[in-house]
C-alpha positions in Angstrom: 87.7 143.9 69.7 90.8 143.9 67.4 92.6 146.0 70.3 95.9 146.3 68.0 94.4 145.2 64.2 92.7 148.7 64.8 96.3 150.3 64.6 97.6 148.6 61.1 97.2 150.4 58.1 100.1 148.6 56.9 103.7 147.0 57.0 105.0 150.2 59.1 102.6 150.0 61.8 103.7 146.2 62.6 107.2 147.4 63.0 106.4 149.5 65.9 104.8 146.7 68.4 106.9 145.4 71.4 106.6 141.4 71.5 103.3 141.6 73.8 101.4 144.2 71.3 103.1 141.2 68.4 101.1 138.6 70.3 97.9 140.2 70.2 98.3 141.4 66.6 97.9 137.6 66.2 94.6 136.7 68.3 93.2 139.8 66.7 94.6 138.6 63.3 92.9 134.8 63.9 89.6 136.9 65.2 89.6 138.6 62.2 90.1 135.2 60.0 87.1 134.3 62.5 85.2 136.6 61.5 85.4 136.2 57.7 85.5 132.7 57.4 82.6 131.8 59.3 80.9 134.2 57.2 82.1 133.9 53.8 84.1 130.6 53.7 87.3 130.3 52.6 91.0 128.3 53.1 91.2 128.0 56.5 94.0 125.8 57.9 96.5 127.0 55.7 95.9 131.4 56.5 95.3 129.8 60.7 98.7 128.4 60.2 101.5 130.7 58.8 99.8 134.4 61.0 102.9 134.6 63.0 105.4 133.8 60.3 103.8 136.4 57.6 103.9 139.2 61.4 107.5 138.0 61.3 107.6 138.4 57.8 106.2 142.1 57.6 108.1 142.9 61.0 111.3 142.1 59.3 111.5 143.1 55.4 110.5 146.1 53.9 107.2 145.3 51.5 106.7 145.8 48.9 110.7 147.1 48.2 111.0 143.6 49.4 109.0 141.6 47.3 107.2 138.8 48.9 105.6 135.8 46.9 102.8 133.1 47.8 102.7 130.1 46.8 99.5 129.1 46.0 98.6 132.3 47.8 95.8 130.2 50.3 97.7 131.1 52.9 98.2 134.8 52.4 95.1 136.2 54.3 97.3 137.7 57.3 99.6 139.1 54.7 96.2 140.8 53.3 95.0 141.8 56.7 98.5 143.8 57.7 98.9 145.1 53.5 95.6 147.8 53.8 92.8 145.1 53.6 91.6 144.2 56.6 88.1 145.2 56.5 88.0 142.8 53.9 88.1 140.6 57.5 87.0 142.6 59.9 83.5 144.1 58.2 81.5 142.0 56.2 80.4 145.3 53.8 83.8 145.2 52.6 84.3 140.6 52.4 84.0 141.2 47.7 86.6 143.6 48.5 88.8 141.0 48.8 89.8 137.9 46.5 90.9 134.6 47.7 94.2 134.8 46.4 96.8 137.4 46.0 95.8 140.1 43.4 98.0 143.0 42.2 95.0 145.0 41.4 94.2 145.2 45.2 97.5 146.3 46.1 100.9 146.9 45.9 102.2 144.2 48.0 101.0 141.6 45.8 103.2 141.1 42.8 100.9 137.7 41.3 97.7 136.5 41.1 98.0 133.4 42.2 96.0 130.4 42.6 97.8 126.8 41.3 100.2 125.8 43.3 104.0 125.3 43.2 104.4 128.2 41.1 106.1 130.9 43.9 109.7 129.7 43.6 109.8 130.2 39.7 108.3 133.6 40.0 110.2 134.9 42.1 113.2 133.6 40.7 112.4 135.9 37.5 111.8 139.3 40.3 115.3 138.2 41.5 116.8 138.0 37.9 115.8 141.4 36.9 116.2 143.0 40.1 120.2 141.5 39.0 119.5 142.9 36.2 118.2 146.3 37.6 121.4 146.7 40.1 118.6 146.9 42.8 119.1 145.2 46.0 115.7 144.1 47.6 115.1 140.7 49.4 112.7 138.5 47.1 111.4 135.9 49.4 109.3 132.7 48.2 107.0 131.3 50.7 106.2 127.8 49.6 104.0 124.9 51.7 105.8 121.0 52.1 102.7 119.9 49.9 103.4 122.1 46.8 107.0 120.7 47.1 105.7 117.7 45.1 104.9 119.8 42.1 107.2 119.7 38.9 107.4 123.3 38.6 108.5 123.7 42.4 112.0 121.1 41.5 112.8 122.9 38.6 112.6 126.0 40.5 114.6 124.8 43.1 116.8 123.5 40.9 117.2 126.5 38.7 117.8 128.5 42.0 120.1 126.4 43.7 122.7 126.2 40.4 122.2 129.8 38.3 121.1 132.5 41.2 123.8 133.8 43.1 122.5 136.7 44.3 119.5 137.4 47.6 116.9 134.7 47.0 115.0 133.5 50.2 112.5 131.0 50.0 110.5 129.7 53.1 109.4 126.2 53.2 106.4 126.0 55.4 106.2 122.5 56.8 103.0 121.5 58.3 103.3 118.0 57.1 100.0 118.3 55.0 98.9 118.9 51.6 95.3 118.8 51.4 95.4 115.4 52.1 98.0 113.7 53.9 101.4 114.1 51.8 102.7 111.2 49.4 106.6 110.9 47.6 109.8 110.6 48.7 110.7 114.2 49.2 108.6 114.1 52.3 110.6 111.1 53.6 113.3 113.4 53.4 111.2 116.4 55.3 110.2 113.8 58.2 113.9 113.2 58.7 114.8 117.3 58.9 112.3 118.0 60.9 113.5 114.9 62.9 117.0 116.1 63.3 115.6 120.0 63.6 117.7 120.3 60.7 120.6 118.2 60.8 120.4 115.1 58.2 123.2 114.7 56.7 120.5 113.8 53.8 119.3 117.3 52.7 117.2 117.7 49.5 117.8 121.5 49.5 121.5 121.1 50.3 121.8 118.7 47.4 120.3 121.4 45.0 122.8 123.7 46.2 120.9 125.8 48.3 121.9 127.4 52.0 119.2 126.2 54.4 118.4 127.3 57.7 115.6 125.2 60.2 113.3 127.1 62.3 111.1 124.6 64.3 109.1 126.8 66.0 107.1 128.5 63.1 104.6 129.3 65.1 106.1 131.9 67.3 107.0 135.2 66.4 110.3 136.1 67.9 111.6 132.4 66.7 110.1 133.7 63.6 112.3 137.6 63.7 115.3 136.0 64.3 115.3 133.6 61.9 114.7 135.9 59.0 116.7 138.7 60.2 119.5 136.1 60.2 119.0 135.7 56.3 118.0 139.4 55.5 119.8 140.6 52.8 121.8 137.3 52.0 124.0 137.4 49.0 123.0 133.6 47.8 119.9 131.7 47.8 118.9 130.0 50.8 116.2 127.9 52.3 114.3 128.6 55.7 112.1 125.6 56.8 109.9 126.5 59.9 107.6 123.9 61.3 104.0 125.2 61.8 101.1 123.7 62.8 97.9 123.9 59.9 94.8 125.4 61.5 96.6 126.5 64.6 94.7 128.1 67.0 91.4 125.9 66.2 91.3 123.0 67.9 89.2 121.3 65.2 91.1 122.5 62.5 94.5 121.2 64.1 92.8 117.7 65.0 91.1 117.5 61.3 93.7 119.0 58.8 92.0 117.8 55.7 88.8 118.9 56.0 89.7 122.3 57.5 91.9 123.2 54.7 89.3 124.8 53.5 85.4 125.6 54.6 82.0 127.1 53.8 80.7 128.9 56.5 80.4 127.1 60.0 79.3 127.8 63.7 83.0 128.4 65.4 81.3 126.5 68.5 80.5 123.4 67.1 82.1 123.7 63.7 79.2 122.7 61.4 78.2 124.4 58.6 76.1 127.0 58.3 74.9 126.7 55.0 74.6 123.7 52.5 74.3 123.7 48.6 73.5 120.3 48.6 70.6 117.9 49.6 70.1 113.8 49.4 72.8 111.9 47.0 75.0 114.1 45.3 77.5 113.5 41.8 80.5 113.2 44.4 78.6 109.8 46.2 77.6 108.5 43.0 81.4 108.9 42.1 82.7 107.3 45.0 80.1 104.4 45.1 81.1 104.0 41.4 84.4 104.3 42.1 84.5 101.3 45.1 82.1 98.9 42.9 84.7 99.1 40.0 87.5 98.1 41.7 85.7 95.3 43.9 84.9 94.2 39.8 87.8 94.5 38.5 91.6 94.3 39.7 93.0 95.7 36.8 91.1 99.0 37.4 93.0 102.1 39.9 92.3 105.4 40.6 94.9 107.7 40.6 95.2 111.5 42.2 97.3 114.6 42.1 96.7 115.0 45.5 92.8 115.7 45.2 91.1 112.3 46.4 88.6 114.2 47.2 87.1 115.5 44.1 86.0 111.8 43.6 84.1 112.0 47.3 87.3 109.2 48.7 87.8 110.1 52.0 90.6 108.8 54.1 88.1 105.3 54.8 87.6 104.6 51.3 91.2 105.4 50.3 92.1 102.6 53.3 89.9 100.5 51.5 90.9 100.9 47.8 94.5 99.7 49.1 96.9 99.0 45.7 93.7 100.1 43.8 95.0 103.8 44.9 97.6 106.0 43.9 98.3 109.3 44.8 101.0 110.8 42.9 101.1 114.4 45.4 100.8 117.9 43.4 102.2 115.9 40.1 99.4 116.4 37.4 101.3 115.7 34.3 102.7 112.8 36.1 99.3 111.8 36.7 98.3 111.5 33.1 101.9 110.0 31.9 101.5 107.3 34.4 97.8 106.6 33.5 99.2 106.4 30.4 101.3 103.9 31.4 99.2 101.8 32.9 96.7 101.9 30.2 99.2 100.7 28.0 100.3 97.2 30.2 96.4 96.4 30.4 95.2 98.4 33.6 92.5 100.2 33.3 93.3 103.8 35.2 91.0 107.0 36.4 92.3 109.9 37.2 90.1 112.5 39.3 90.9 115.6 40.2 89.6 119.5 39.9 88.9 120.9 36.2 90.9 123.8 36.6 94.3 122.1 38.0 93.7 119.6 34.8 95.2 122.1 32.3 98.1 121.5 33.8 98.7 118.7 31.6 97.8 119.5 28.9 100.8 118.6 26.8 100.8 114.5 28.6 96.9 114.5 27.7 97.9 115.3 23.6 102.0 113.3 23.9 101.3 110.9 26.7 98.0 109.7 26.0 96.4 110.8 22.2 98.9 110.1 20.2 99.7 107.0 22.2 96.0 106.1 22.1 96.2 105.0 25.2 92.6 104.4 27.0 92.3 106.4 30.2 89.5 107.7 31.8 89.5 111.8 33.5 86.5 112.9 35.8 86.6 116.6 36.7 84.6 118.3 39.3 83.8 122.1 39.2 84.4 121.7 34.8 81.7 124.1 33.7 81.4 128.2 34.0 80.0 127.7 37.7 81.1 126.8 40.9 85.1 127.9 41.5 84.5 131.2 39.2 87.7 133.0 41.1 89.7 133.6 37.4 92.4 131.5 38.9 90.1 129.1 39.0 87.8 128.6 36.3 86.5 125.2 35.8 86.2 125.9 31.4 88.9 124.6 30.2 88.3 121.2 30.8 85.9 121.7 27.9 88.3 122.9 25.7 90.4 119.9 26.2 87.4 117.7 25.4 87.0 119.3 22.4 90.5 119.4 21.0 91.4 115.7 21.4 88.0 114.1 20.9 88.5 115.1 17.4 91.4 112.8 17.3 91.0 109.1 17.5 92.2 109.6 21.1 90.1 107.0 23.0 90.2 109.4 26.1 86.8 110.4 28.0 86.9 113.4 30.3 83.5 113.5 32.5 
């Protein structure tokens, strides 16, 4: 078992495989995912996806000279497996070992710890600045999914890059065509066409920001993969590099059944079920959703509305069918979210917004501006807000409670459940 995983202590030991010895890496690198996530649990379809682009990655650049970072970080458990760590997937004694997300304290090759999304371009952007700053001349290289492309901090990024950084900046869009959820906004209209034309729209968001970009559709194979980033190695200006991959590749469950393989508790890899269950009978996400359906069957002027988490209030794809114009999701947009509710609130509708506690302090600011001072009447219901549950420190569930308690001093007419 793990015939060549055996053999990588780090970066350097990947540059030495032939393209045969490259190909097993990555069966031994899924086995190892296997073996963990059955186990333990974890993001699945996003890690499944991107293990021969981050072999690519590690075969090509020079980590951690070159300084690689995740967005998100979901999807950097092959990275983790070839950086030192791979006990942390191949032994169960060593799975605490191990966070969920990229950590510095775990290693060198991690430069963030990372665990909201659409984040990874403007970090980067600052290595790249004072590397400029420095005189040094290592690649910094972004990896960034299509559904964190919604986010507000991901544009400005972009934007920022494409128009003040002129100087080595790579960022690498992984398009799977999935968020958690299928995608929603016009940016993926614009994707769709790329991958369409493998590349060739004459209507090119990253073009229009200013950016170089480079299309890779096959994202999914390694030597596609080495050639494609040896091609933008050291680059003077910032460029873009959008591969196609497939999410949960290599599991034929997890490719037919994006969303709910992005991520799992443990499961049986034969049958897929779970292993384990923390729940039994009717749980607080059916009461939500049953709440949720009888409102808007009652009342027209009622809509729920999403960042791209339908389902923290238990909507699956069905009930989002169902819900029709009583649905909105706004993709990875939180502040947008609350603005919008906002919005609507004020012109009589009656909005929700659900999503997880700890991607809520995101918005802060359109919670106090937006809404409070506005008093605008919208409703917030959080899962996972309390001091248990998703306890990784990027993603503590407590500061929902905060927020309760700062603007329900106010006159704010806001309720966060």
């Amino acid at each position: 078992m793990y015939e060549i995983l055996n053999r990588i202590n780090g970066p350097e030991d990947v540059k030495k495989l032939n393209n045969e010895e490259l190909k097993i890496l990555a069966e031994d690198i899924r086995d190892a995912l296997f073996n963990r996530l059955t186990k333990f649990g974890g993001h699945f379809g996003p890690n499944f996806g991107m293990v021969e682009a981050e072999i690519a990655m590690h075969y090509v650049f020079n980590s951690p000279v070159d300084k690689f970072v995740f967005d998100v970080s979901h999807q950097s458990y092959p990275h983790k497996i070839i950086t030192g760590r791979r006990l942390g997937y191949t032994d169960e004694n060593h799975f605490h070992e191990d966070s969920g997300y990229t950590n510095p304290e775990e290693s060198e090759h991690d430069f963030f710890n990372v665990g909201h999304t659409s984040t990874s371009i403007s970090l980067a952007s600052g290595l790249a600045k004072a590397r400029d700053l420095k005189g040094d001349k290592e690649n910094i290289i972004a990896v960034i999914g299509d559904g964190s492309l919604s986010g507000g901090e991901a544009l400005e990024g972009l934007d920022f890059v494409g128009s003040e950084l002129n100087s080595n900046f790579i960022i690498i869009v992984n398009d799977n065509d999935q968020a958690i959820a299928e995608n929603h906004g016009g940016i993926y209209k614009n994707l769709a066409e790329l991958r369409a034309t493998k590349g060739q729209a004459s209507n090119n968001l990253f073009k229009a920001m200013g950016l170089d970009y480079i299309y890779e559709p096959n994202g999914n194979d390694i030597q596609s993969m080495i050639r494609v980033l040896q091609s933008v190695k050291d680059t003077n200006h910032p460029v873009v590099v959008h591969i196609n991959t497939v999410k949960g590749k290599g599991y034929k469950l997890a490719e037919e059944n994006r969303e709910s393989w992005h991520w799992s508790v443990p499961f049986d890899k034969e049958t897929g079920k779970p292993t384990i269950s923390f729940e039994s009978g009717e749980t607080y996400t059916d009461l939500t959703s049953k709440y949720i359906m009888e409102k808007a069957k009652k009342d027209s002027k009622f809509v729920v509305i999403t960042p791209a988490m339908p389902g923290t209030g238990g909507l699956n794809q069905e009930l989002r069918a169902e819900l029709g114009k009583q649905y909105v999701d706004v993709g990875i947009a939180e502040e947008h979210a609350i603005a919008m509710a906002s919005g609507i609130a004020k012109n009589e509708g009656k909005p929700l917004v659900v999503t997880n506690a700890t991607f809520m302090q995101r918005a802060y600011d359109q919670i106090s501006q937006d809404v409070c001072i506005n008093n605008n009447a919208i409703t917030i219901v959080l899962n996972y807000s309390s001091f248990d549950g998703l306890t990784d420190v990027t993603h503590l569930g407590i500061f929902g409670h905060i927020c309760f308690l700062k603007y329900t001093k106010s006159n704010c007419t806001i309720t966060i459940k």
